[in-house]
C-alpha positions in Angstrom: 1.3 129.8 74.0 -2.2 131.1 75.9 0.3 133.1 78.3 2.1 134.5 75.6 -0.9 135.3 73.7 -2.1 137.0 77.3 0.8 139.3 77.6 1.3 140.1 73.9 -2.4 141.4 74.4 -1.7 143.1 77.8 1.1 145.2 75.3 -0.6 145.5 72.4 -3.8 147.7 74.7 -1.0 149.7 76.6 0.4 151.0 73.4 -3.4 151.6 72.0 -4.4 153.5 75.4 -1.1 155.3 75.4 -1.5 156.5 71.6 -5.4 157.4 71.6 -4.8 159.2 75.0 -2.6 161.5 73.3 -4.4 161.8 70.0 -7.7 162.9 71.4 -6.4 165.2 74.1 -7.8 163.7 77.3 -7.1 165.8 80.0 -4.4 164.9 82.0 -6.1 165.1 85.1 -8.4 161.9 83.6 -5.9 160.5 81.6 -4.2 157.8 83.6 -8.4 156.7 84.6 -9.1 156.4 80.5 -6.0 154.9 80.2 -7.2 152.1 82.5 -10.4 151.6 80.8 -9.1 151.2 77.5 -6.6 148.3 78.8 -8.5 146.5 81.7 -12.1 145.2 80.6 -14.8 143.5 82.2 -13.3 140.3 81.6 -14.6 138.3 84.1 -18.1 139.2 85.5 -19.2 139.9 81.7 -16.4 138.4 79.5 -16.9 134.6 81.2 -20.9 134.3 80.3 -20.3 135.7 76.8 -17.5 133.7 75.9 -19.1 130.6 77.3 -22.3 131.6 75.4 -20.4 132.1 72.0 -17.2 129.9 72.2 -18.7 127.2 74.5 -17.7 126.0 78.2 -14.4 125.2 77.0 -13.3 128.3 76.2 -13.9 129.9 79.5 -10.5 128.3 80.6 -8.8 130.3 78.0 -10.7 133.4 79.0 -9.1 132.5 82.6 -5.9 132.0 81.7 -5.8 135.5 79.8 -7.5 137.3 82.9 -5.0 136.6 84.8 -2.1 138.5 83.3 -4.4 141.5 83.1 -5.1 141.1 86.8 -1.4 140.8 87.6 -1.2 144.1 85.4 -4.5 145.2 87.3 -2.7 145.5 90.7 0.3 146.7 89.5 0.3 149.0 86.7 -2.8 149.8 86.8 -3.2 151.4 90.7 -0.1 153.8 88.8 -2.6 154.8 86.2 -5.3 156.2 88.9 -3.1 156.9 91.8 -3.4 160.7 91.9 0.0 161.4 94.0 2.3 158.5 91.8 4.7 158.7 94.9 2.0 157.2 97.0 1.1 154.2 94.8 2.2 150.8 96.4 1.3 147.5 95.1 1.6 144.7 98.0 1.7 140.9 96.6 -1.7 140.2 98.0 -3.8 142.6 96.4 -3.1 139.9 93.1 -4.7 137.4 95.3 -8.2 137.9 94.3 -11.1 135.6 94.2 -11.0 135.7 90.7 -7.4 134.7 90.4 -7.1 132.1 93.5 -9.7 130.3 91.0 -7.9 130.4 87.7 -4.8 128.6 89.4 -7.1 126.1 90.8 -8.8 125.7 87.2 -5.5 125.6 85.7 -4.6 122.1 88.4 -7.5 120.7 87.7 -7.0 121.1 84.2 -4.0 119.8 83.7 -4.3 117.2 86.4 -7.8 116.0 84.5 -9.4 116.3 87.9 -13.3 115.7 88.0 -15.5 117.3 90.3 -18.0 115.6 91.9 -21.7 116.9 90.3 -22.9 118.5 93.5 -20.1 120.7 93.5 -20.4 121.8 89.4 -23.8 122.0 89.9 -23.0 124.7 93.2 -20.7 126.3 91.4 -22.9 126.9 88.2 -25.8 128.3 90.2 -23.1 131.2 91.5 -21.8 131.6 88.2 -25.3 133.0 87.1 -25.5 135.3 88.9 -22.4 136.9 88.5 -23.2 139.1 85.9 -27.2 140.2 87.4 -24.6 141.0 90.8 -22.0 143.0 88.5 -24.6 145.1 87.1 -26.1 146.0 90.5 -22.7 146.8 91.8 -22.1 149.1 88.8 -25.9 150.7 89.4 -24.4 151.8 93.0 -21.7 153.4 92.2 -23.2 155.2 89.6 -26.3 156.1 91.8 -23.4 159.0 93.5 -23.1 160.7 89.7 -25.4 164.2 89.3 -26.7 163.5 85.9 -26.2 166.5 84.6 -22.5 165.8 84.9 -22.6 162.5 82.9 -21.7 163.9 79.6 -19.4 166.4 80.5 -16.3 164.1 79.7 -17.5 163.1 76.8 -13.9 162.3 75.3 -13.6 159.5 78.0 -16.9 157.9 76.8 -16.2 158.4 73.1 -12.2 156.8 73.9 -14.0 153.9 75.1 -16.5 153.0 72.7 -13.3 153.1 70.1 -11.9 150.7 72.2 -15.0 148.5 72.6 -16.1 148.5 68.7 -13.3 149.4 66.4 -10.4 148.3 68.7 -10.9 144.8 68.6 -11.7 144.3 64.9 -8.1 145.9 64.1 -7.1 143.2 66.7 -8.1 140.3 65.6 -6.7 140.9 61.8 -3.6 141.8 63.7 -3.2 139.1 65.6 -4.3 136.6 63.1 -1.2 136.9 61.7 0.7 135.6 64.8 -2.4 133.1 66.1 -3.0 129.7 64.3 -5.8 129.1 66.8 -8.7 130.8 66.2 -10.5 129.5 69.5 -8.0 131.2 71.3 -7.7 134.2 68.9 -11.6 134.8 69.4 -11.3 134.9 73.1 -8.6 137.6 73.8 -11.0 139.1 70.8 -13.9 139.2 72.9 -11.8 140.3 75.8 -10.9 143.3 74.1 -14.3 144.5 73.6 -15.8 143.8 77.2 -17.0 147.6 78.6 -14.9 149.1 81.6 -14.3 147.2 84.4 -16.7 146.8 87.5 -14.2 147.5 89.8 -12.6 151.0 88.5 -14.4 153.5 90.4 -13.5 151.6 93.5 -9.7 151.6 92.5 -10.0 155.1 91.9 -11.5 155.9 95.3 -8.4 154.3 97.3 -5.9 155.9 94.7 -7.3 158.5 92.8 -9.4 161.7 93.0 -13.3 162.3 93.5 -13.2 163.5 89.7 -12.2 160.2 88.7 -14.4 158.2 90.5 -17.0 160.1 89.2 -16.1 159.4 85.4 -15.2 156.0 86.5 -18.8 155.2 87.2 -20.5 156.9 84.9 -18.0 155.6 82.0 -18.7 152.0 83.4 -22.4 152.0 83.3 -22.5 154.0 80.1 -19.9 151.2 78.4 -21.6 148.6 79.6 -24.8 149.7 78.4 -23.4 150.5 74.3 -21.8 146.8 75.0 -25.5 145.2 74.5 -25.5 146.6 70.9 -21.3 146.1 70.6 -21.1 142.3 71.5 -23.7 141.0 69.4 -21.9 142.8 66.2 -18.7 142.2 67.4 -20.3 138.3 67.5 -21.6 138.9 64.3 -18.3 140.0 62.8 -16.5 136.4 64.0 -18.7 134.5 62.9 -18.3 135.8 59.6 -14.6 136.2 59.6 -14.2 132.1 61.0 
């Protein structure tokens, strides 16, 4: 059911991406970058701490679960998307071998196999976990730091693509998918998955595939999205607790 729930909402933000692409007119030399940020999120760095601070521990499993069929679309489909010479895009079986991945399989034994960790290793692993987010927020500092800011708002249809996809998107998505999802824990989570900002990670994808224009509206498009998403995710938290 949760991997089924994780593709279907893999799908359901390729069609959305492909569709508001078209219908506001990006340019096509930042289309396939947009495209990426309206289906890949910042699931994991930012997703994990606000589903666990909304939905509880438990629910970060689920979160895992559904990261990882994004990643597996990450490193695939998504390196086509900012790969400026498509003919050059490769995809080689261990670039889906991320840290982030490597540790949802291992969550997913030890959930199944109702394995307990000793305390000293929780209480390890919990320390790193704060300080995931303070670390993604640096990282997406940096890469901004290389953006002239008088260039920020010059793609302004990128920003304004996003922020569709980060407020509106996933309130269409959960009455959508209500229809097809009894539970509502894991309903809420591929909810708040939806409205995470851009991923950490694009402008680096787009500097080993893509073009020093899209790098550029890469970072600026992260740290912009990420900064709306402190006013986005407290609404959008708003809004499910009302609708539950």
């Amino acid at each position: 059911m949760l991997t089924v729930v994780a593709f279907l909402t893999v799908a359901v933000m390729i069609g959305f991406a492909v569709i508001l692409v078209r219908l506001m007119r990006i340019p096509h030399g930042l289309a396939g970058v947009t495209k990426y940020m309206l289906i890949f999120t910042n699931s994991a760095f930012l997703g994990f701490p606000v589903i666990r601070a909304i939905l509880g521990t438990n629910a970060v499993f689920y979160a895992a679960v559904i990261n990882m069929a994004f990643y597996l679309m990450c490193y695939t489909y998504g390196i086509i998307l900012v790969s400026d010479d498509k003919e050059k895009a490769h995809f080689h079986f261990k670039d889906i071998l991320t840290p982030i991945i490597i540790a949802s399989l291992v969550s997913y034994v030890l959930y199944f196999l109702d394995i307990k960790m000793p305390s000293f290793v929780t209480n390890v692993l919990q320390a790193m976990d704060n300080v995931t987010s303070p670390l993604s927020l640096i990282t997406i500092g940096c890469s901004l730091a290389s953006v002239a800011l008088k260039n920020v708002m010059k793609p302004w249809k990128v920003y304004l693509a996003v922020l569709i996809r980060m407020i509106f998107f996933p309130v269409a998505y959960y009455y959508m998918m209500s229809l097809f999802i009894d539970n509502k824990l894991i309903l809420s989570v591929a909810t708040i998955i939806t409205a995470m900002p851009a991923p950490a990670g694009t402008a680096m994808l787009c500097a080993a595939y893509g073009g020093a224009e899209s790098v550029k509206v890469a970072s600026a498009t992260v740290f912009l999205s990420t900064l709306i998403s402190v006013v986005s995710i407290p609404l959008l938290s708003f809004f499910m607790l009302k609708a539950a």
